[in-house]
C-alpha positions as CSV (number, residue, x, y, z in Angstrom):
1,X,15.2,-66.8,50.0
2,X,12.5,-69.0,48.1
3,X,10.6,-66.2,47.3
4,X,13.7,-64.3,45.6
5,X,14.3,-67.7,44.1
6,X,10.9,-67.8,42.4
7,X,11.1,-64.3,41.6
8,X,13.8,-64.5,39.6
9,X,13.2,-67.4,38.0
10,X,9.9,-65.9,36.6
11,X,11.9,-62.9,35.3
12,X,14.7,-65.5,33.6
13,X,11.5,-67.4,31.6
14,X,9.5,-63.9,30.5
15,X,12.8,-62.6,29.4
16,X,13.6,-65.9,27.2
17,X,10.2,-65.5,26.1
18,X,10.3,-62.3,24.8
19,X,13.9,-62.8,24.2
20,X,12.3,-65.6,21.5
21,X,9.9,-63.6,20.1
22,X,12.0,-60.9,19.2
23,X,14.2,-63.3,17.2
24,X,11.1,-64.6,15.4
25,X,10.8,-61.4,13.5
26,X,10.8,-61.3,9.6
27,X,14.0,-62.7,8.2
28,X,15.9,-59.9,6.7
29,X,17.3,-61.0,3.0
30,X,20.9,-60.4,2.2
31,X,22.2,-58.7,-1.2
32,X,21.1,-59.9,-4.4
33,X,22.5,-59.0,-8.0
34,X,19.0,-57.9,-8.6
35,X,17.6,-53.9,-8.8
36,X,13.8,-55.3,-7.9
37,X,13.7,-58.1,-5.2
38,X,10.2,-59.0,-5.1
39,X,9.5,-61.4,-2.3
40,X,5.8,-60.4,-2.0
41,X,5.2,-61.5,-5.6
42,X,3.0,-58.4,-6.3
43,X,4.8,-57.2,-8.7
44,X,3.7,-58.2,-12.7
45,X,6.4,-59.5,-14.8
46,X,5.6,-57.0,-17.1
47,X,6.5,-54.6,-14.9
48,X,8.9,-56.2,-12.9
49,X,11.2,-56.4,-16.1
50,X,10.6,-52.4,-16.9
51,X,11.6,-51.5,-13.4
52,X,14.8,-53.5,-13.4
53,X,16.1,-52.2,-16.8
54,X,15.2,-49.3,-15.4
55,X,17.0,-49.3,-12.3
56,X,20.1,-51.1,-14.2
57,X,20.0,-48.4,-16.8
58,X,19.7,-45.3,-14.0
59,X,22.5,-47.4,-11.9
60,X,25.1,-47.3,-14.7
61,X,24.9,-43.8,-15.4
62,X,25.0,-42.8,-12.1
63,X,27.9,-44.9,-10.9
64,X,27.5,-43.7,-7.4
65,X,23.7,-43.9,-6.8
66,X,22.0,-46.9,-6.0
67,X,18.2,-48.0,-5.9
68,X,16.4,-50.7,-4.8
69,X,13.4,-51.7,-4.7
70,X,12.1,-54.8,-2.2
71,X,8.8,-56.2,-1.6
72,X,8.2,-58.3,1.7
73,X,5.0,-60.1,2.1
74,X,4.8,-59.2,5.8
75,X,7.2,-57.6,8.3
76,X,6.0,-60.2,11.2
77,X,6.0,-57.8,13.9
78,X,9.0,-55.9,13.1
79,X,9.0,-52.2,12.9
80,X,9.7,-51.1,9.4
81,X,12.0,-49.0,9.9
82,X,14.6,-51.6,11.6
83,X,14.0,-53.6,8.9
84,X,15.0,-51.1,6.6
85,X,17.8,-50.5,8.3
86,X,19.1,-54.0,8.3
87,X,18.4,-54.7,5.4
88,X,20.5,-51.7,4.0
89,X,23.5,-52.7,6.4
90,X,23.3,-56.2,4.5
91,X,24.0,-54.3,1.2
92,X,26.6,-52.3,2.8
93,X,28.6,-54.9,4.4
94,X,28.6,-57.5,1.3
95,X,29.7,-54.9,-1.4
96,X,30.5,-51.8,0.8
97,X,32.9,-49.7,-2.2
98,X,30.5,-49.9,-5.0
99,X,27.7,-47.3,-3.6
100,X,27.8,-45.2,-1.1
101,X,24.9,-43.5,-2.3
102,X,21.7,-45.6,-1.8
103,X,18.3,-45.4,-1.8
104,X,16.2,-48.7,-0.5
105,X,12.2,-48.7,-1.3
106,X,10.5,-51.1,0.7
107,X,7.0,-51.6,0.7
108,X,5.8,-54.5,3.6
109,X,2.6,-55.9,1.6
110,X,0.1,-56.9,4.0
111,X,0.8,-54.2,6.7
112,X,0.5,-51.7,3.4
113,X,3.5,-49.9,4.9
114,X,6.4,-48.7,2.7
115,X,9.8,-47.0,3.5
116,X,12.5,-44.8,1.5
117,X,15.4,-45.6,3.3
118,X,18.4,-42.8,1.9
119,X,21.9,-42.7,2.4
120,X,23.3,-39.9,4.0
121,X,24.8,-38.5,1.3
122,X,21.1,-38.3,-0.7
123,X,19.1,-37.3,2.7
124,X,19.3,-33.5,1.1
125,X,17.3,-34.4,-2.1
126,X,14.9,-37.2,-1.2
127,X,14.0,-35.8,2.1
128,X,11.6,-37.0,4.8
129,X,9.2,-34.7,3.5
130,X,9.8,-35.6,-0.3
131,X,9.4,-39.2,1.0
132,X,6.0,-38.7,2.7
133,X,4.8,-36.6,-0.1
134,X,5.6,-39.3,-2.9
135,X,4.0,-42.1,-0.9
136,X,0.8,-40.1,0.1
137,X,0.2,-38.7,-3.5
138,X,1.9,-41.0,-5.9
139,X,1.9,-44.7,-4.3
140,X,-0.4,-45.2,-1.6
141,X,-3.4,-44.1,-4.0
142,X,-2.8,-47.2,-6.1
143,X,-2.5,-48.8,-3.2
144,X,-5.7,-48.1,-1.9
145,X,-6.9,-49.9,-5.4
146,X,-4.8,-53.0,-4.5
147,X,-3.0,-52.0,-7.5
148,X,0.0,-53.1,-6.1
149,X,2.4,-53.0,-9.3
150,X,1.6,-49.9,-10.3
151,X,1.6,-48.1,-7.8
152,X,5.1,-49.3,-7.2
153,X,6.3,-48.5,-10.8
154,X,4.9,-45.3,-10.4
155,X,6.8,-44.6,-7.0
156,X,9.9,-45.9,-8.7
157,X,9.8,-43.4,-11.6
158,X,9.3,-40.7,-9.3
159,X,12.5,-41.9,-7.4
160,X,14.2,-41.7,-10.6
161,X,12.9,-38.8,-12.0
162,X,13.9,-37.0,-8.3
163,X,17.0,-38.4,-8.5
164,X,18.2,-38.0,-12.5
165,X,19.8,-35.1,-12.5
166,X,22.3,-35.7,-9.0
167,X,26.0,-36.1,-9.7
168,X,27.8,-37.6,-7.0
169,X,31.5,-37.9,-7.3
């Protein structure tokens, strides 16, 4: 009976452990009235100004599309793509009727990993493979410079470019 005892008392403190580490991942950031959220700080101002009239300006015309772009300096141990997916849900469920039509670009700085996350209703257009292909030939190059701005200015006018001529009603 001491034996089961110990047992499970050793599986109780490795599950609060791991429990506690899982919790200790990057803190996901909630909606903000900006386009370009750039918690990284990698992003000139220069640029950072461009990309958000941008993105306001692409935004207003296309009532029903949504981009945004998010820097994180690190994703502490979380997988990308859960972050990406919680981070969307956080739009979603703070101003759910606005845009059902999103597209998230987030780029997780010192990992050097980025991530289109797409709506449903855009998966058609800025497919996986469209994805890949724009971060391999358009963003990761500068990248590889640590030109970190430009490539994502660059990745963000191919976004809109891609997307431009969609009508979502």
């Amino acid at each position: 009976m001491l034996k089961r005892t110990g047992v499970f008392i050793t599986a109780m403190l490795v599950f609060t452990f791991i429990s506690q580490a899982a919790f200790a991942a990057v803190k996901v950031p909630g909606r903000t009235r900006f386009s370009v959220n750039d918690y990284a700080n990698v992003i000139d101002a220069d640029t950072k100004r461009q990309l958000e009239t941008l993105l306001k300006d692409f935004n207003k015309r296309h009532k029903q599309i949504e981009i945004v772009l998010t820097t994180i300096p690190s994703l502490e141990g979380t997988k990308l793509q859960t972050f990406v997916h919680e981070y969307a849900y956080k739009w979603r469920r703070i101003w759910p009727m606005r845009n059902e039509s999103r597209v998230h670009f987030v780029v997780a700085v010192k990992e050097q990993r980025m991530r289109l996350g797409v709506s449903h209703t855009l998966e058609g257009i800025l497919t996986e493979n469209v994805s890949q292909k724009l971060l391999d030939e358009v963003i990761l190059p500068e990248f590889a410079k640590q030109n970190y701005s430009e490539g994502i200015r660059q990745g963000t006018l191919k976004i809109v470019e891609i997307l431009e001529p969609v009508d979502i009603k």
